[in-house]
C-alpha positions in Angstrom: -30.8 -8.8 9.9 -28.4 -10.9 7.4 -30.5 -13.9 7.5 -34.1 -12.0 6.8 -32.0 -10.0 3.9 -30.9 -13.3 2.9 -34.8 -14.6 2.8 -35.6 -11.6 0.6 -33.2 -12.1 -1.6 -34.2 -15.9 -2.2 -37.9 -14.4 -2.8 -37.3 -10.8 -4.8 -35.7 -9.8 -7.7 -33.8 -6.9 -6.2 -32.8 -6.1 -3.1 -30.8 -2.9 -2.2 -28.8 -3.0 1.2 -27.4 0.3 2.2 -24.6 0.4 4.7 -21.6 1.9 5.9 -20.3 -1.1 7.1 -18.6 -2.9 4.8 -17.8 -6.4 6.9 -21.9 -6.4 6.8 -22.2 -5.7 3.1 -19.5 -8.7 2.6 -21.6 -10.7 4.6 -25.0 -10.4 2.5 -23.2 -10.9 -0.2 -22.1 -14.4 1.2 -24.9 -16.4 -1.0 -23.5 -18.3 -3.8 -25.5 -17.1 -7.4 -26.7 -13.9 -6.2 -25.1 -11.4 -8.7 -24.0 -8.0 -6.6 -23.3 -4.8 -7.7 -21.8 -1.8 -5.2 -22.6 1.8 -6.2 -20.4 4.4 -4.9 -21.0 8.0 -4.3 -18.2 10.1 -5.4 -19.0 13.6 -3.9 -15.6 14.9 -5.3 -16.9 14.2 -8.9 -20.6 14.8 -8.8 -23.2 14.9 -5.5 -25.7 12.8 -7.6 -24.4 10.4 -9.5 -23.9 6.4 -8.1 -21.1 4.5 -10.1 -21.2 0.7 -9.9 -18.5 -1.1 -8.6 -17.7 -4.3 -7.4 -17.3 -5.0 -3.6 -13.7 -4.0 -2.3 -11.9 -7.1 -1.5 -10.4 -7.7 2.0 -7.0 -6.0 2.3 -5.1 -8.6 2.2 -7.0 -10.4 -1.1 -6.6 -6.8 -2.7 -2.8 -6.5 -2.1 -2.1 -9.8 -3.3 -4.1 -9.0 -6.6 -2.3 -5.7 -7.1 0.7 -7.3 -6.5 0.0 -10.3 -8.9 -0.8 -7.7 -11.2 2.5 -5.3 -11.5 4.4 -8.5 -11.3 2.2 -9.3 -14.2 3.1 -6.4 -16.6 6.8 -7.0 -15.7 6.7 -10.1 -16.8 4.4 -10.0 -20.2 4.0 -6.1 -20.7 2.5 -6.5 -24.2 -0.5 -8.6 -22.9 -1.5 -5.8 -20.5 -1.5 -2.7 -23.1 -5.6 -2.2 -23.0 -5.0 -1.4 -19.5 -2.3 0.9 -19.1 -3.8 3.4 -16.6 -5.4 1.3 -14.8 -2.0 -0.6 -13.9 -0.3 3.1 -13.7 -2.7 3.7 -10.8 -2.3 0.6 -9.0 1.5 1.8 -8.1 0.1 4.4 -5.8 -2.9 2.1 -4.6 -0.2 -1.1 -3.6 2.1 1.6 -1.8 -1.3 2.4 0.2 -1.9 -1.2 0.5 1.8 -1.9 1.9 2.0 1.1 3.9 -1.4 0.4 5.7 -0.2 -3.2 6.3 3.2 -2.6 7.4 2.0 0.0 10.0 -2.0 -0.4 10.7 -2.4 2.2 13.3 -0.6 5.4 12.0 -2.9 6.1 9.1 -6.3 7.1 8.5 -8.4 4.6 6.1 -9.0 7.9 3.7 -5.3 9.2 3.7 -4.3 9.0 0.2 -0.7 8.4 -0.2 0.4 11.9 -0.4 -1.0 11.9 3.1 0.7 8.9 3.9 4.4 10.5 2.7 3.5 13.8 4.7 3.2 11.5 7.9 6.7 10.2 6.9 7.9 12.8 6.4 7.0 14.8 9.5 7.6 11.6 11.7 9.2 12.2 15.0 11.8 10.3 16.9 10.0 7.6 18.6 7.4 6.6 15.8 8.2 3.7 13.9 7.1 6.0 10.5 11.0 7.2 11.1 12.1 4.1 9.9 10.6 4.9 6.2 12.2 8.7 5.9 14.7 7.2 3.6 11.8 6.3 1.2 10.1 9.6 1.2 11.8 10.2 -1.8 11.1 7.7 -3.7 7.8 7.1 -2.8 7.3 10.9 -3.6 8.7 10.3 -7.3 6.1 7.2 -7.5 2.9 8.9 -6.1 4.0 12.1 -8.7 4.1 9.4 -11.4 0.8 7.6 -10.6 -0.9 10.8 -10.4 -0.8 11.7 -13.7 -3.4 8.9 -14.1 -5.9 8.1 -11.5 -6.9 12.7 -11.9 -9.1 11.5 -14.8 -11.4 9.8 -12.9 -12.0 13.3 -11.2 -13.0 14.5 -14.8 -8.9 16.4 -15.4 -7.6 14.7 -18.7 -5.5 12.1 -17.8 -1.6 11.0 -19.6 -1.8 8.3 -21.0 1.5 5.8 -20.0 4.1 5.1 -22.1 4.6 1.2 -21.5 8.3 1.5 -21.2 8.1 4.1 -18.4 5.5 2.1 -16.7 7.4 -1.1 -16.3 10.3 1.1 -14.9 7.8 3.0 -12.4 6.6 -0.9 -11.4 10.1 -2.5 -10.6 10.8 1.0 -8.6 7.6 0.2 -6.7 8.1 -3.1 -6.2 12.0 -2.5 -5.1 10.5 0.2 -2.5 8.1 -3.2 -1.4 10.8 -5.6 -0.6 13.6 -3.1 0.1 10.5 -1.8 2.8 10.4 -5.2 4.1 13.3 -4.7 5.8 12.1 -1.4 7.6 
């Protein structure tokens, strides 16, 4: 299937793949030179509309960039002020990232990371989640924090971050990262 998409796409000018699979949709898009663009339903914001995106990258290329990104602002806050929210939501996205890593099969690939705190929370002797209770916290002061930025893209009007705040909300992340690593 690859392969004959592949063919059509060295003979068409658009070809639209649809598939739930993503592993296959990073696969088509092996070719070198074939611009791609991935549209995502929303159905929380609107059951008809498709919003472009680019393809997710793999977990571990995602959490790396996230990361790059917060140790970024740290380090040169004032070349990062046209993107304020967008760094104000990748606190709660990298905690996802880093929780998902760190413990693969206790969460769901749509828990959000209020989900993801309940689970700590409510974690029973036994399950290695009981070694992260002494975050839950802390990682509930960073996902109330982040939130006040990612709502907007639900249509709810959005704060806009104070860069100050921001670059304390980022070291607090990336303490509850390597002070995690030791979980």
């Amino acid at each position: 299937t690859i392969e004959r998409i592949h063919h059509i796409l060295g003979r068409a000018k658009q070809c639209f793949v649809l598939s739930h699979d993503l592993e296959f949709a990073r696969a088509v898009d092996r070719p070198s030179g074939t611009p791609t663009k991935t549209f995502v339903l929303h159905p929380m914001a609107s059951l008809t509309t498709l919003r472009a995106k680019p393809l997710p990258l793999l977990p571990s290329q995602a959490y790396e960039k996230n990361y790059r990104l917060l140790n970024g602002f740290i380090g040169e806050p004032e070349t990062h002020l046209d993107h304020l929210k967008e760094i104000a939501d990748t606190i709660r996205i990298i905690l996802e990232e880093y929780l998902r890593l760190k413990f693969p099969i206790s969460f769901n690939d749509n828990d959000w990371l209020g989900d993801i705190i309940g689970k700590i929370r409510e974690a029973e002797e036994g399950n290695p989640l009981r070694l992260c209770q002494d975050l839950v916290e802390e990682l509930s002061n960073l996902n109330d924090y982040s939130k006040r930025f990612h709502h907007a893209s639900l249509g709810e009007q959005a704060d806009e971050p104070e860069p100050r705040e921001l670059k304390t909300y980022i070291e607090r992340t990336l303490k509850v990262i390597h002070i995690g690593g030791q979980v």
